[in-house]
NUPAPA-767240 format. One record per atom (N, C-alpha, C): x, y negated, z negated; residue number from 1. Coordinates in pm, whole numbers, plus 50000, padded with zeros to 5 digits. Each point is the difference from the previous one (the first is absolute). Layout:
BEGIN
R	c1	c2	c3	resi
R	X	Y	Z	NUM
...
! end
This chain:
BEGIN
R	c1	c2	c3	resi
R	50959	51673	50647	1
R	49945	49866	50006	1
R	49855	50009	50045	1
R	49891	49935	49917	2
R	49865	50014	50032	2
R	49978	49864	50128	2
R	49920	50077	50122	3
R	49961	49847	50048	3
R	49868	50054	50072	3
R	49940	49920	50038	4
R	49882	50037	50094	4
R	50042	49893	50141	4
R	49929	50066	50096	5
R	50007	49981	50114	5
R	49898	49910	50052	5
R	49990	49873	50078	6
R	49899	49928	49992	6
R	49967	50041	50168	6
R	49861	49896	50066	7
R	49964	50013	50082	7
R	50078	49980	50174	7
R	50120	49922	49984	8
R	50061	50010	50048	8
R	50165	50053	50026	8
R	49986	50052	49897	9
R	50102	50075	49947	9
R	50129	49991	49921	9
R	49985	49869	49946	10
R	50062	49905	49897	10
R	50007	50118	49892	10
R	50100	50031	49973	11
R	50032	50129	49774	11
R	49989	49830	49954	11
R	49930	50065	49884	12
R	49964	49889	49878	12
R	50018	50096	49905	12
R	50179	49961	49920	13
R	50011	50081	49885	13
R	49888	49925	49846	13
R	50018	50136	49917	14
R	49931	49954	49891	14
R	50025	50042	49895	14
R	50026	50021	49856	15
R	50010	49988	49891	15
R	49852	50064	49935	15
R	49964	50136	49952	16
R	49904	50032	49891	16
R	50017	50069	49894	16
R	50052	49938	49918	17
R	49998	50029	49807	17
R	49909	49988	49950	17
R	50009	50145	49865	18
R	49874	50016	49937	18
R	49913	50075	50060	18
R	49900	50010	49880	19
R	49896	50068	50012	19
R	49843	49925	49931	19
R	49899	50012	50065	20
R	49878	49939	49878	20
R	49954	49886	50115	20
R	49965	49909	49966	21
R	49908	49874	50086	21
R	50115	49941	50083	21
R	49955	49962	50140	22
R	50065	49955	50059	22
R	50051	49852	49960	22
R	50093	49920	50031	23
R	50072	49877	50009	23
R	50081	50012	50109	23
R	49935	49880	50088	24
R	50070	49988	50125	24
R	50097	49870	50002	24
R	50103	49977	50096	25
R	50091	49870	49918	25
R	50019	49986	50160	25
R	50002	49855	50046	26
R	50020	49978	50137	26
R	50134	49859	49964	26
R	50099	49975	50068	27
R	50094	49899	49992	27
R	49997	49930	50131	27
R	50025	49869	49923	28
R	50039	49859	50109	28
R	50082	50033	50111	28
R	50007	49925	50088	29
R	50144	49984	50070	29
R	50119	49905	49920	29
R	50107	50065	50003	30
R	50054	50095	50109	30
R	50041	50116	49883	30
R	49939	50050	49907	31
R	50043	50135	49925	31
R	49936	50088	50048	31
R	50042	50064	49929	32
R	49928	50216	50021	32
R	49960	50056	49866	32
R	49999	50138	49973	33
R	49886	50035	49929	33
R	50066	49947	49837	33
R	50136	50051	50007	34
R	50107	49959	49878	34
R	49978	49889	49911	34
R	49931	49931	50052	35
R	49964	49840	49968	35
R	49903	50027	49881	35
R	49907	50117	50012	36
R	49895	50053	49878	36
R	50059	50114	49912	36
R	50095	50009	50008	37
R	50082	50130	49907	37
R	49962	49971	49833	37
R	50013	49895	49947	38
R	50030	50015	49883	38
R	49845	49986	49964	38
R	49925	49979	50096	39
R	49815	50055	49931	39
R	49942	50070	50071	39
R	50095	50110	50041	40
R	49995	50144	50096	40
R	49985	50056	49861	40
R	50141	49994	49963	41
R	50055	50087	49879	41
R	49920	49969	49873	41
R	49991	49919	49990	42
R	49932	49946	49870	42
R	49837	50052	49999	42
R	49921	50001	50098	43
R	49902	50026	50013	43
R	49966	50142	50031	43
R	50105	50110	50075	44
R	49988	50115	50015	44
R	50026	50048	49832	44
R	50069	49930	49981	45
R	50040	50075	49848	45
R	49905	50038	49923	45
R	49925	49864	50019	46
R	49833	50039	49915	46
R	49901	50054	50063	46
R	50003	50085	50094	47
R	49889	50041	50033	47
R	49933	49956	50129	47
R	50075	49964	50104	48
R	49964	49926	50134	48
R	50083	50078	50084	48
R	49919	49968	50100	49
R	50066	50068	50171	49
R	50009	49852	50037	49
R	50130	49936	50040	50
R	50043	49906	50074	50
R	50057	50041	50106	50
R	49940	49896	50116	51
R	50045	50026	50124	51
R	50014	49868	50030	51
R	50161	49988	50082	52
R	49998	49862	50121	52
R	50082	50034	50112	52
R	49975	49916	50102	53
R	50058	50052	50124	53
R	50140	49892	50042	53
R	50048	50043	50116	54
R	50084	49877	50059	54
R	49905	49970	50110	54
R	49961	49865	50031	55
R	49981	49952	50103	55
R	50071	50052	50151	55
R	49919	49983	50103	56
R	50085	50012	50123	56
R	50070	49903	50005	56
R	50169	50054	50047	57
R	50057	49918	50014	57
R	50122	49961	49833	57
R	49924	50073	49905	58
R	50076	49975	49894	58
R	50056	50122	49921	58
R	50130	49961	49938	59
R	50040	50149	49879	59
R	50014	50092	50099	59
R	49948	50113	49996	60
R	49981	50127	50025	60
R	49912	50112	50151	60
R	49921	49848	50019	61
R	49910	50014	50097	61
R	50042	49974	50125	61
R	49926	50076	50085	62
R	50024	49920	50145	62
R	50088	49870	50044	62
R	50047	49933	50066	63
R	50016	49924	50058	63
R	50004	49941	50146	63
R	49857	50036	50050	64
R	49976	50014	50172	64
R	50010	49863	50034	64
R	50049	49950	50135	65
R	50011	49885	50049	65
R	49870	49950	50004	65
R	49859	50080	50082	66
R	49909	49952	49997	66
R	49926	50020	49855	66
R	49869	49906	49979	67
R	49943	50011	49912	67
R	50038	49946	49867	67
R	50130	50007	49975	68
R	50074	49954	49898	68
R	49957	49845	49976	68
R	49866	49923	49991	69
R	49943	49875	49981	69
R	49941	50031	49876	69
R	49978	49834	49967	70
R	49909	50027	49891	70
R	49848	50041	50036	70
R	49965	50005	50089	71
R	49862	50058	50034	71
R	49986	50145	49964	71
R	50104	50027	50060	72
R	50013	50141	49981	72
R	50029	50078	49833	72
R	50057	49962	49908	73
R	50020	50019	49891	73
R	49852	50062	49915	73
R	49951	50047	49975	74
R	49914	50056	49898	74
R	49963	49915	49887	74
R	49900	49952	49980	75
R	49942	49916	49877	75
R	50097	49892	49990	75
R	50047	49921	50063	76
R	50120	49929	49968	76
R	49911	49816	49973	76
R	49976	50022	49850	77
R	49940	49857	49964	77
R	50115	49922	49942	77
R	50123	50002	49987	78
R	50117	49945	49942	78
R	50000	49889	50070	78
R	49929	49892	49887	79
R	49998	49866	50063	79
R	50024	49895	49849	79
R	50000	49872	49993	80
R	50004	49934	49891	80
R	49876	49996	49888	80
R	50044	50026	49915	81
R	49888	49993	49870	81
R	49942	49904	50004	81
R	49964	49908	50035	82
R	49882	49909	50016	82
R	49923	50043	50074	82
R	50045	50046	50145	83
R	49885	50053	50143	83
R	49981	50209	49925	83
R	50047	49999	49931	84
R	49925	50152	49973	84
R	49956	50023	49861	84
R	50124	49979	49891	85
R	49897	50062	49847	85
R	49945	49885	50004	85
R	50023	49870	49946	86
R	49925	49908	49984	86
R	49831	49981	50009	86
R	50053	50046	50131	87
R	49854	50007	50109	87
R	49900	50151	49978	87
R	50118	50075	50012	88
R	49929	50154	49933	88
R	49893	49999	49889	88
R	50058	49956	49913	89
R	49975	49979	49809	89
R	49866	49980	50023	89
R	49967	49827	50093	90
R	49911	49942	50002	90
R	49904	50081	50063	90
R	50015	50091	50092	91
R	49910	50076	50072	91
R	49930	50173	49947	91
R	50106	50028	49920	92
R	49981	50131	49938	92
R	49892	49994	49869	92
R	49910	50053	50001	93
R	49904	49974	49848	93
R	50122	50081	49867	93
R	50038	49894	49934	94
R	50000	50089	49887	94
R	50153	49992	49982	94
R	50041	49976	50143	95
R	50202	49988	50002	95
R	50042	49964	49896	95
R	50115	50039	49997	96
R	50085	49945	49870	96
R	50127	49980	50094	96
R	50076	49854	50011	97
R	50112	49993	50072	97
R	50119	49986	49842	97
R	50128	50094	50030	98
R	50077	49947	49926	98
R	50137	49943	50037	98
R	50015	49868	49961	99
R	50125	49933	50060	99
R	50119	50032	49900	99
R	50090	50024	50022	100
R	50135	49989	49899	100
R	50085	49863	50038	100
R	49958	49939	49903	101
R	50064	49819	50042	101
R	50184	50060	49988	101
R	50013	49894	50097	102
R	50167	49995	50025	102
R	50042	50134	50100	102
R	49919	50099	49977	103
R	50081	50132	50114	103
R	49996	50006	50113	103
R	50113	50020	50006	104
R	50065	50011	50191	104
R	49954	50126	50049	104
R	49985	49945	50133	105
R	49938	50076	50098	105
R	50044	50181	49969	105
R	50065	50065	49977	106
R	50097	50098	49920	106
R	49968	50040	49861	106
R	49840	49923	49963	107
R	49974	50098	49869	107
R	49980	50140	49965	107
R	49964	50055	50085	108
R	50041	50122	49985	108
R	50116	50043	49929	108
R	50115	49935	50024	109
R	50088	50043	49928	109
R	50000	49912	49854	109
R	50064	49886	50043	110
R	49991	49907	49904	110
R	49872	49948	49851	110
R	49911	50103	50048	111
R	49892	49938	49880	111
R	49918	50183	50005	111
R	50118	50063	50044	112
R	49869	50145	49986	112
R	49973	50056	49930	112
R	50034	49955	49846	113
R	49919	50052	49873	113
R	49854	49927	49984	113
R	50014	49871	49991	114
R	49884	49994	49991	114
R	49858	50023	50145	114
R	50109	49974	50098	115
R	49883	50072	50095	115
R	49949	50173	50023	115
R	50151	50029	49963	116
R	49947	50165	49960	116
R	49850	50029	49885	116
R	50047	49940	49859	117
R	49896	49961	49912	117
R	49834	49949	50067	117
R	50036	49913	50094	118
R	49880	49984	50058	118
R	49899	50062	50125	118
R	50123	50050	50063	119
R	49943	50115	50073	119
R	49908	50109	49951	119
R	50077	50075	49888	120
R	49935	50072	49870	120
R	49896	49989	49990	120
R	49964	49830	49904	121
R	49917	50015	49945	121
R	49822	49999	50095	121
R	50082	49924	50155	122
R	49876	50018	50098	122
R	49933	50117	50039	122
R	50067	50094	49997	123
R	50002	50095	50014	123
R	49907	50104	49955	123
R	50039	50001	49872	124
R	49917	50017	49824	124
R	49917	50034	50075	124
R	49884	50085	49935	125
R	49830	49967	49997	125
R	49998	49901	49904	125
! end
């Protein structure tokens, strides 16, 4: 089992498939890395090193009494699409936001051809 060791000594397991340009995949609460599998696979297949972790506290990782906040969590912007892409889009030169009307929070699974497809093609040069 791969994990790294953080500053207080929290294991944060992790997941790295593939080989070639990195793709990093970070998940909401309350999942773990599993949650990005099917554009782990899909994307290592073609030519990518995908990596995602479990959160402290989630899956595979640590689970220390202290620290276990959301402060503590690593990059943790998992908030409602109005207060982040919305707002992102508008702030990024050049963004491209893409919505999949009707998909549940769970597209990953449920819609991951065409987000696989679109992952891809961002990807591209």
């Amino acid at each position: 089992m791969r994990t790294i060791t953080t500053k207080d000594g929290t294991q944060i397991y992790y997941k790295d498939w593939g080989a070639g340009q990195s793709v990093v995949f970070s998940h909401g609460w309350p999942l773990c890395a599993d949650s990005w599998e099917a554009q782990m696979m899909f994307l290592a297949s073609n030519g990518y090193r995908c990596i995602a972790h479990d959160r402290r506290g989630h899956g595979r990782s640590s689970q220390p009494w202290n620290g276990n906040e959301m402060d503590a969590y690593a990059d943790d912007q998992i908030v409602p699409i109005g207060a982040s892409a919305l707002a992102s889009a508008k702030l990024v030169r050049n963004a491209t936001l893409k919505i999949y009307a009707g998909a549940p929070h769970g597209l990953a699974y449920t819609h991951k051809d065409p987000l696989n497809a679109d992952l891809l093609a961002f990807l591209k040069p």
